[in-house]
Structure formats: structure tokens, C-alpha cells
VOTORTI-588854 format. One line per 5 residues: number of its first residue (from 1); their letters; for each residue x, y, z of N, C-alpha, C, CB. Coordinates in steps of 0.02 Angstrom, whole numbers, plus 50000, padded with zeros to 5 digits. Glycine has a CB too. Layout:
# residues N
NUM = A = X,Y,Z,X,Y,Z,X,Y,Z,X,Y,Z | ...
END
This chain:
# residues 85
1 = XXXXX = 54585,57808,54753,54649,57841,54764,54691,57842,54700,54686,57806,54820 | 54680,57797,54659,54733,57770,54608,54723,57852,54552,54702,57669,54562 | 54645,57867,54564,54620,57919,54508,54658,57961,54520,54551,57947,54505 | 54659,58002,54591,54719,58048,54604,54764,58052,54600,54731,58062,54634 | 54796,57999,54587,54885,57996,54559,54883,58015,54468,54927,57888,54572
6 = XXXXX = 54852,57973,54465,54860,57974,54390,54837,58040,54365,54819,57915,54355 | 54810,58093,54385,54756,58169,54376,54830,58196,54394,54666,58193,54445 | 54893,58191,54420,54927,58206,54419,55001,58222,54364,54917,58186,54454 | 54979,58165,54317,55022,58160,54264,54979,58176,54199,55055,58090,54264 | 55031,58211,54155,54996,58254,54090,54952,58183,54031,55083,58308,54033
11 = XXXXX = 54993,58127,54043,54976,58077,53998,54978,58016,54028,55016,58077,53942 | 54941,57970,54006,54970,57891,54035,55044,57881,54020,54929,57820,53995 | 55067,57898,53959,55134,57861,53953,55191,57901,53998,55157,57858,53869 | 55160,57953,54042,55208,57993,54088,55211,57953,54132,55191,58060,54116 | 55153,57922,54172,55131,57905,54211,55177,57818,54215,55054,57920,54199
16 = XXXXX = 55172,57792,54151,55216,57735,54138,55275,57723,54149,55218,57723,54092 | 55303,57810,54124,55378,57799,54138,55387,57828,54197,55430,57827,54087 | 55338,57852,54230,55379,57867,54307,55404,57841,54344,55360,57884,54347 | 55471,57858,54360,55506,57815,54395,55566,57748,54380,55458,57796,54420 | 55566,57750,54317,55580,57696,54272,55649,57716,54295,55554,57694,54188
21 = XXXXX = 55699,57755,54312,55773,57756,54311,55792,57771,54380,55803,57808,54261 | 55731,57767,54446,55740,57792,54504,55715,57735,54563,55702,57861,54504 | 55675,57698,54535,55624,57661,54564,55621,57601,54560,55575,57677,54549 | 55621,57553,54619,55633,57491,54622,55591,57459,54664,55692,57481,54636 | 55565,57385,54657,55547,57355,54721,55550,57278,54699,55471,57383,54752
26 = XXXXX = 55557,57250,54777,55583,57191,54789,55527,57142,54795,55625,57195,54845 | 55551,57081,54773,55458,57023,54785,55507,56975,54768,55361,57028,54716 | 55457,56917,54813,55483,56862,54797,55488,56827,54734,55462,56832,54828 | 55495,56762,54733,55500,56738,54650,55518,56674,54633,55550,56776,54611 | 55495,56626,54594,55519,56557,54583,55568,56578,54528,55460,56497,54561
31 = XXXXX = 55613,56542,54502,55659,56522,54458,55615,56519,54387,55695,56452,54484 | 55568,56471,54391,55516,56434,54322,55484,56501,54321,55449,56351,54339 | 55460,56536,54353,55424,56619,54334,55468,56647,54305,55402,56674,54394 | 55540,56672,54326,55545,56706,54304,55585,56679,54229,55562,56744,54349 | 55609,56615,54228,55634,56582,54143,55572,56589,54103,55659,56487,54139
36 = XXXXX = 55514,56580,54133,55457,56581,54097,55453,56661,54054,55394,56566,54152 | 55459,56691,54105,55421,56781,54114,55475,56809,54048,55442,56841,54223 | 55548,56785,54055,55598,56826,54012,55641,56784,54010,55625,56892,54033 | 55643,56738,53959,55677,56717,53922,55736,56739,53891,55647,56706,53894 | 55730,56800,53893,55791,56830,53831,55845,56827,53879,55781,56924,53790
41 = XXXXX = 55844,56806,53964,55908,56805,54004,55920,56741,54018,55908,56843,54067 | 55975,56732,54052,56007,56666,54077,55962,56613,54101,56052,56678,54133 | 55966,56567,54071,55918,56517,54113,55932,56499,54175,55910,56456,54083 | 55870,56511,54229,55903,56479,54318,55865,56423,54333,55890,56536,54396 | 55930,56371,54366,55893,56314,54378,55836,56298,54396,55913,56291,54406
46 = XXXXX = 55796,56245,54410,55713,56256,54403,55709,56235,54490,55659,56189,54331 | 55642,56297,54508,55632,56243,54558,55649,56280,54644,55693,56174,54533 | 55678,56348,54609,55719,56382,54660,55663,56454,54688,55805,56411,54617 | 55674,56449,54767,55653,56509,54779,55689,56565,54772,55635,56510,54827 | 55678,56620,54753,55709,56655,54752,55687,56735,54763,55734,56635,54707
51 = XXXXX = 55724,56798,54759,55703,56872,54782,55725,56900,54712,55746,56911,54860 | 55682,56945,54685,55694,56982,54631,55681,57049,54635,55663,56959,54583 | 55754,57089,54585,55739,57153,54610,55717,57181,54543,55801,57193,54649 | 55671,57228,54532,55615,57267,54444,55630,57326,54484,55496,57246,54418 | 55634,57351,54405,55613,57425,54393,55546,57458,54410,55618,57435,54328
56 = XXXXX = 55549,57500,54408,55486,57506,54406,55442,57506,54353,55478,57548,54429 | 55469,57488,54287,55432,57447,54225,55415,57386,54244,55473,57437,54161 | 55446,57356,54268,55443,57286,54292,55484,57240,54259,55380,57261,54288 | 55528,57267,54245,55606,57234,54203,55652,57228,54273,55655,57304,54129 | 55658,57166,54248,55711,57118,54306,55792,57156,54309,55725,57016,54268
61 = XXXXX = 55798,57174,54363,55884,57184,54355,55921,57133,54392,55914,57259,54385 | 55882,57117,54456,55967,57073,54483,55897,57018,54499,56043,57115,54579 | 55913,56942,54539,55894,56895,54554,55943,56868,54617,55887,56859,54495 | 55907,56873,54681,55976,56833,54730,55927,56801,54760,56038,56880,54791 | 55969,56756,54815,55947,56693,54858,55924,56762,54922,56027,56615,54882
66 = XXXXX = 55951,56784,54941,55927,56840,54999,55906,56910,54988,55980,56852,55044 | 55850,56908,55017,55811,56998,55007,55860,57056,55005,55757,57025,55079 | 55913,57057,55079,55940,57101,55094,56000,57111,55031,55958,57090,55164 | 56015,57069,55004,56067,57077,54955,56051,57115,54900,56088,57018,54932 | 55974,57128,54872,55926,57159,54829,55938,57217,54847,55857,57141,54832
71 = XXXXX = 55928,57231,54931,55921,57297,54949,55990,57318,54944,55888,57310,55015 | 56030,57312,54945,56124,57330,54945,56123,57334,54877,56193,57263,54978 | 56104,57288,54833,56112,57318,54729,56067,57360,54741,56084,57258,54643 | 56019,57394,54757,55961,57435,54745,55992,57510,54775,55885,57402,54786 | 56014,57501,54825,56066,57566,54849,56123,57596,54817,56098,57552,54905
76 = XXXXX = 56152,57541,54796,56217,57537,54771,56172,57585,54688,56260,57432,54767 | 56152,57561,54639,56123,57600,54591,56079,57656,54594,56098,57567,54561 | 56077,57682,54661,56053,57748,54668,55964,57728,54666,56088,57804,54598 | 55914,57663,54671,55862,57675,54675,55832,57659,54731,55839,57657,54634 | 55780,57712,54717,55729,57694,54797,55683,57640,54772,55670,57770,54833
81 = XXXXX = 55690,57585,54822,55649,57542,54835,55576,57557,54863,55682,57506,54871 | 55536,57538,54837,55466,57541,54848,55416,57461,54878,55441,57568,54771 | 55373,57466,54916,55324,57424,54931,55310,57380,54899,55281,57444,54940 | 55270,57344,54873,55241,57327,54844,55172,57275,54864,55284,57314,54812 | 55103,57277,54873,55051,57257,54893,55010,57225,54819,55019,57316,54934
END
């Protein structure tokens, strides 16, 4: 299936940025992943469960204690949230 999506876009790097300013999805997340993953942001205490909301690059925008709060920033900035498997 994956072949048919991608036969859809002129280049990979189309295909990369699709979605990048529209597209969001929600997953869970430890604290130590994500200080680990990106450093260049605030350090969060260690140890914590937590819900993270990505781009669809997979660049972190918000981090909360509850899913539904992800989905309210994710509305609020105009993106559609997507699945993720």
C-alpha cells in the first residue's frame, strides 16, 4: 500500500514535506525520551508519563499530562490530527 502513496508524489522530498504545516498526531511518551530525543528544549523532569503532540515531521510542538488537551492545541492551530499505528 505504502508504494501507492508514494507513486503519488513527484519526489521523495514532496512526499517528506507533506503535511508538515497541516498535520499532526498524538502518542504517548516518557519525559527521558523525549530530553533524550531533543535536547535543544526545556528539560522535563525524569520519569514522567506523558502525551506528545509532532508534526508531521516529527518535531515536537506541545507535551501535556492529558491526550485530550493535545487534541484542543491541535484544533486550536488549525491541524488535523492523524492515527498513528
Amino acid at each position: 500500500m505504502t508504494k501507492n502513496i508514494v507513486k503519488l508524489f513527484q519526489s521523495p522530498v514532496e512526499f517528506e514535506t507533506f503535511g508538515i504545516n497541516s498535520l499532526a498526531y498524538v502518542r504517548p511518551v516518557m519525559s527521558d525520551d523525549i530530553n533524550a530525543q531533543f535536547p535543544q528544549g526545556p528539560e522535563l523532569p525524569e520519569g514522567l508519563d506523558l502525551w506528545a503532540l509532532f508534526g508531521a515531521d516529527g518535531q515536537p510542538i506541545a507535551v501535556a499530562d492529558e491526550k485530550s488537551d493535545l487534541l484542543l492545541n491541535a484544533e486550536e492551530l488549525d491541524l488535523l490530527t492523524v492515527g498513528v499505528q
